[in-house]
N, C-alpha and C positions, 0 to 999 in steps of 0.2 A: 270255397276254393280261393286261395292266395292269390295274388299277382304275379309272383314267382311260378308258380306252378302252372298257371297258363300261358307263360311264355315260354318256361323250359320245360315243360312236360311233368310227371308223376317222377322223374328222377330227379326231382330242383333238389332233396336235400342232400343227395349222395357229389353233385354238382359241387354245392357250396360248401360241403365238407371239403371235397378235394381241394377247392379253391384255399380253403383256409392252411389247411395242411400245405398247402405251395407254398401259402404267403410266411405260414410261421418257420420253415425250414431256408425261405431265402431273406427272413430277419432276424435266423442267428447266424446265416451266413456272412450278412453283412456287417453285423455286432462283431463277431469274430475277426473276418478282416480288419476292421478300425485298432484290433490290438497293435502293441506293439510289437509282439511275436505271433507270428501264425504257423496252429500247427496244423497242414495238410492232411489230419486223421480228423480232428472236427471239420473243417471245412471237406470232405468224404463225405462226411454224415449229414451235414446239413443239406448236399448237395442231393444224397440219397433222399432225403423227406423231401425233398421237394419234387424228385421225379416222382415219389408214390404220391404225393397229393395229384400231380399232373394225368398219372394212371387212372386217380379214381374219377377225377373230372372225364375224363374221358370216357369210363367205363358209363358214367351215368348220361351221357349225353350218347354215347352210342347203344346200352342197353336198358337205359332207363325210361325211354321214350317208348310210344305207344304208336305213335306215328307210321304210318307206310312209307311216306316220304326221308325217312332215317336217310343220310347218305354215308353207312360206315362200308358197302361193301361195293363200291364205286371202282377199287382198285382191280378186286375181283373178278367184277363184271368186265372190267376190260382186259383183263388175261383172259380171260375165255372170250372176246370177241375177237382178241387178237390172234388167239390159237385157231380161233374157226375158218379165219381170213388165210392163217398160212397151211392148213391143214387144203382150203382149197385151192389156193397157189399150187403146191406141191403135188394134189392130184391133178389139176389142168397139167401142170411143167412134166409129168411122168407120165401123161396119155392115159391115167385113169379114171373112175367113173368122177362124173359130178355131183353126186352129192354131199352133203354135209356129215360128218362124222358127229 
């Protein structure tokens, strides 16, 4: 087992792929800008590789992992705790029952 791989889990290569794929599309971004004409259809494109490298990093850190402790679905869990809280506002505030939906 690598080094990499016991720090960022069994998705380290899908990781460092992305990471590459970011670096290479915002170093012809910046290749590009130093022209002296820029033309906003390459500078599009470079900008697009660089969100899909960012994608896959992400992808592999939130579904490449093995981990319980993952935190990809943190937003989630608090739209449903949040909905729980007003669903029981709303039946206290309307003299309905109390329990949890």
């Amino acid at each position: 087992m690598s080094g990499l791989e016991e720090k960022l889990g069994p998705g380290h290569q899908q990781i460092v792929l992305g990471l590459l794929i970011f670096a290479a599309g915002a170093l012809w971004g910046v290749m590009l800008a130093q022209g002296d004409e820029v033309d906003l259809k390459d500078l599009f494109v470079s900008a697009v590789i660089m969100l899909s490298g960012a994608m896959i990093t992400l992808l592999g850190v939130s579904f490449g992992t093995d981990n319980e402790d993952d935190r990809t679905n943190d937003l989630q869990d608090a739209i449903n705790e949040l909905t729980g809280m007003l669903n029981t506002l709303q039946s206290k505030v309307t003299g309905g029952s109390d329990e949890d939906e």
